[in-house]
PLY file of the C-alpha trace (Angstrom):
ply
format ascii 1.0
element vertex 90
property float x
property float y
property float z
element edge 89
property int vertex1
property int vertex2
end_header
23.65 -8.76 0.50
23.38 -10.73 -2.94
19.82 -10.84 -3.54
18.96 -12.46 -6.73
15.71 -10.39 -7.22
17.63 -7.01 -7.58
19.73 -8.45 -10.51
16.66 -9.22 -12.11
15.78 -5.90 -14.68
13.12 -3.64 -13.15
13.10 -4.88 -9.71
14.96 -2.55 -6.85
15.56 -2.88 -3.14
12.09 -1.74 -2.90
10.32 -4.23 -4.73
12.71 -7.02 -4.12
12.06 -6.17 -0.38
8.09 -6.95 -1.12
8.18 -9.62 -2.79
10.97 -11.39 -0.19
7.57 -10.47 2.19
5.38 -12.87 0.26
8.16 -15.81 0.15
9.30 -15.12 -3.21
13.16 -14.72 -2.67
14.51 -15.46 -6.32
13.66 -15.73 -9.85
12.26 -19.30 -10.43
10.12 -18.55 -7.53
9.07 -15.51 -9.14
8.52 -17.48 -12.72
6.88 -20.04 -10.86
4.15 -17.74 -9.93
3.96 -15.44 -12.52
3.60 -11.48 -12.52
-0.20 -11.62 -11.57
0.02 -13.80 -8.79
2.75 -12.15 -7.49
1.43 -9.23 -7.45
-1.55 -10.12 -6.68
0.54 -11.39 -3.15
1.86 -8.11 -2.57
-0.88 -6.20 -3.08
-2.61 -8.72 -0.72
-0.06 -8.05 2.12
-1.08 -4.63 1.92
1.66 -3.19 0.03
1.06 -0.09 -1.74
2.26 -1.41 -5.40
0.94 0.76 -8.09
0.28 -1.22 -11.49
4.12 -0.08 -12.32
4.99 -3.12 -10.21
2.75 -5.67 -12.16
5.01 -4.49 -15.27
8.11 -3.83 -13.77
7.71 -8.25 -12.47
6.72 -9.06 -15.96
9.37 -7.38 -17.93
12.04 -8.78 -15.04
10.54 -11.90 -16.06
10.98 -11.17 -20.07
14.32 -9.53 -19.37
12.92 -6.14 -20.88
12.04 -2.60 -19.53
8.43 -2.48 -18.27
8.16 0.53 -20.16
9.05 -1.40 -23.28
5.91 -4.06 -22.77
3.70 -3.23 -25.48
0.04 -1.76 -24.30
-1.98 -4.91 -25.36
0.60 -7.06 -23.02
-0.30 -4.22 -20.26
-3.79 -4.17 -21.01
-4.05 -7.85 -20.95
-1.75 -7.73 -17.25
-4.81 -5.38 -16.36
-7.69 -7.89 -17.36
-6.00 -10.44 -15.55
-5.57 -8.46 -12.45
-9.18 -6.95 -12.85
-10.82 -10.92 -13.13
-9.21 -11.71 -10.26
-11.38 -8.74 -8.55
-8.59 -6.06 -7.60
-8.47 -2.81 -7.89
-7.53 -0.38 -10.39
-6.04 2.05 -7.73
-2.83 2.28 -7.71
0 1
1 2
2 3
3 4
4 5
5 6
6 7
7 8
8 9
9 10
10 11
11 12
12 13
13 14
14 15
15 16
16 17
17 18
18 19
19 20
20 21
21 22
22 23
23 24
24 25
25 26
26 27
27 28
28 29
29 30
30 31
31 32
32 33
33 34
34 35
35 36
36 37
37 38
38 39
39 40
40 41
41 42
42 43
43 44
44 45
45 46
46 47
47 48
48 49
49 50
50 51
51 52
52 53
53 54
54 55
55 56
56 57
57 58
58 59
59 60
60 61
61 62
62 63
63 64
64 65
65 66
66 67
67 68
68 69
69 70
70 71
71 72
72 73
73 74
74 75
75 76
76 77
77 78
78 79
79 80
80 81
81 82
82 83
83 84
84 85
85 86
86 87
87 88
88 89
């Protein structure tokens, strides 16, 4: 299968699976969301995503590691996530 969201850096079978689950099945669906809102959609589904995901979307979506996202990019992920009244858990 040629998925489009596993040739996208960060994002596996796993995650790709997830996010085909909340009807995002390739990348300008994914940029047309954005990483909080689409994470926000799995976690919604009642996915298990740890914050790993929220950064793993974002740096698919900057074409970077997520481990490479600089903590004030994370931390600002975090506040957005957190305003939107989710929880830190992950």
């Amino acid at each position: 299968m040629n998925d489009e969201l596993q040739h996208l850096k960060n994002l596996g079978k796993t995650s790709a699976q997830w996010l085909h689950a909340v009807g995002i099945h390739s990348a300008s669906d994914l940029r047309r969301l954005g990483a909080v809102d689409a994470y926000r959609a799995v976690r919604a589904r009642g996915f298990r995503a740890s914050k790993v995901l929220l950064y793993a979307i974002e740096g698919a979506l900057l074409d970077v590691h997520w481990n490479e996202l600089p903590p004030a990019h994370k931390a600002e992920l975090n506040g957005q996530v957190d305003s939107l009244g989710m929880s830190n858990k992950s």
